[in-house]
C-alpha positions in Angstrom: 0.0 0.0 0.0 1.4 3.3 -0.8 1.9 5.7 1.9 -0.5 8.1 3.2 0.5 11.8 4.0 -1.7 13.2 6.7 -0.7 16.7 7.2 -3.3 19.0 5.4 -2.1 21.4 2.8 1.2 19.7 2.6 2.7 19.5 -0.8 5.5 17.3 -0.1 6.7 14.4 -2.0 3.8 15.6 -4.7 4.9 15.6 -8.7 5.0 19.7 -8.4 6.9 19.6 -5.2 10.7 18.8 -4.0 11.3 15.4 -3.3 11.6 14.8 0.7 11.6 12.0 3.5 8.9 11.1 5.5 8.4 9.5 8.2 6.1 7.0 9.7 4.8 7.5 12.8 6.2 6.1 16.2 5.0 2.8 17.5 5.1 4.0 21.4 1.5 5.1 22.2 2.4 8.7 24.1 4.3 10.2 21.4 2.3 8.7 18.9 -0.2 10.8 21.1 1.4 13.8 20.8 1.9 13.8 17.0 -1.5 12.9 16.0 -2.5 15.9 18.5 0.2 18.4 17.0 -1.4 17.0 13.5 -4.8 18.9 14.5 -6.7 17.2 12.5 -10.2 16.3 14.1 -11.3 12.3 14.3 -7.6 10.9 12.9 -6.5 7.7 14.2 -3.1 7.1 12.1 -2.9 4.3 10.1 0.3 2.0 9.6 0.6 3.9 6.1 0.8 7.6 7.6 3.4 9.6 7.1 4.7 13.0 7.6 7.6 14.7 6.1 10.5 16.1 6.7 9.2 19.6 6.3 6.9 19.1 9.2 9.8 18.7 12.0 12.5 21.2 13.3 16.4 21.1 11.4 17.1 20.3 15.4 15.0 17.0 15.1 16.8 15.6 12.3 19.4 13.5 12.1 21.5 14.1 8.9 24.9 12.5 9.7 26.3 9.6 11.5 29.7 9.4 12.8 31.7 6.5 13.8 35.2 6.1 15.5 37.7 3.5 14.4 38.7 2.2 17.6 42.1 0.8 15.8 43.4 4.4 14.8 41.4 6.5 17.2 40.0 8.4 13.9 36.5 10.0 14.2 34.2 9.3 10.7 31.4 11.6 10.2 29.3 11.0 7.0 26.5 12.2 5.4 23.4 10.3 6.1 21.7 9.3 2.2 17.8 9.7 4.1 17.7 11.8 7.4 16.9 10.0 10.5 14.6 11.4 13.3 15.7 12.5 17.5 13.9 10.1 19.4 11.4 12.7 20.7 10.6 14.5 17.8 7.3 15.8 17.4 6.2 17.8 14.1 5.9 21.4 14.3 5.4 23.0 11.2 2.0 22.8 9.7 0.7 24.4 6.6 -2.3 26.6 6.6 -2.8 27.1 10.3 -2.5 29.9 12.5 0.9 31.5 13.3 1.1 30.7 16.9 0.3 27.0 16.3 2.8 26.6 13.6 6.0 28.5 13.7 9.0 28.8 11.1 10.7 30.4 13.7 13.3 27.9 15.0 15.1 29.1 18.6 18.3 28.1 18.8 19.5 27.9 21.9 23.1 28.5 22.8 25.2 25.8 24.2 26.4 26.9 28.3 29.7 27.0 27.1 29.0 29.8 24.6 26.8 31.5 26.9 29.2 31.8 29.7 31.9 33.0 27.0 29.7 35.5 26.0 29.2 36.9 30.1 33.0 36.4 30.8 33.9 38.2 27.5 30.6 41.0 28.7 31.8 41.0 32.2 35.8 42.2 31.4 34.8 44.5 28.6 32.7 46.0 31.6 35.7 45.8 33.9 38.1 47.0 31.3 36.2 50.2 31.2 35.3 50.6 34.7 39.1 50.5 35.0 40.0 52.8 32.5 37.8 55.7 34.3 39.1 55.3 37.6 42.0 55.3 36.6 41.7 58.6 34.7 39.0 60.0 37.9 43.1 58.9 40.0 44.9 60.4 38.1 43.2 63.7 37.7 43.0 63.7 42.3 47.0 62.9 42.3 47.4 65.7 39.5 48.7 69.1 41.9 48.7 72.2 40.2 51.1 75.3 40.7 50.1 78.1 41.9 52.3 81.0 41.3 51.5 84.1 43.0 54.1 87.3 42.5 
């Protein structure tokens, strides 16, 4: 049986449209739950044969590279994957024709901690640095003297 896409207005996969992966969805019953709710489609039970693409989930839900170490030379391999594979816990978020705040293009990507607190340490000596810089120059204008010559 062929498959059955069961996002509405998607154009995926279609003889007019680009040429994508789908997915099936998952066999564990919550987030099976959860996509058929995200879906919004009233009375949908999935079938074994629904799908949804790949333009339904988040770049950060996909998996489009595996890597593997050769534990004989310590060398790290990290290839190209020829269909993308989905996060275990991704739930499509990107539906066609529905209101803005239920679907969102909008991706937030979220800084790694590292980054994060490299960008306050770097913040927090450029503040320093000029904090610095004017006492210094407030110091240096008390230690000035000046003199007065009176003839």
């Amino acid at each position: 049986m062929v498959n059955k896409f069961c996002v509405p207005g998607c154009t995926g996969n279609y003889r007019t449209g680009k040429k994508i992966s789908v997915f099936r969805f998952p066999k564990d019953a919550e987030l099976r739950k959860k996509w058929t709710h995200d879906i919004r489609l009233q009375n949908f039970t999935p079938s074994e044969h629904s799908v949804v693409c790949q333009e339904h989930f988040s770049q950060s839900d996909l998996i489009l590279q595996s890597t593997a170490v050769d534990w004989k030379t310590g060398r790290t391999s990290t290839l190209p994957l020829e269909k993308p594979r989905l996060k275990e816990n991704a739930v499509p978020c990107f539906l066609p024709n529905c209101p803005s705040y239920l679907s969102s293009r909008q991706e937030v990507q979220q800084e790694p901690p590292s980054q994060r607190r490299q960008w306050l340490e770097a913040d927090a000596l450029s503040k320093a640095v000029s904090e610095s810089i004017e006492t210094v120059s407030a110091q240096r204008e008390n230690d000035s003297f000046k003199i007065v010559v009176n003839f």
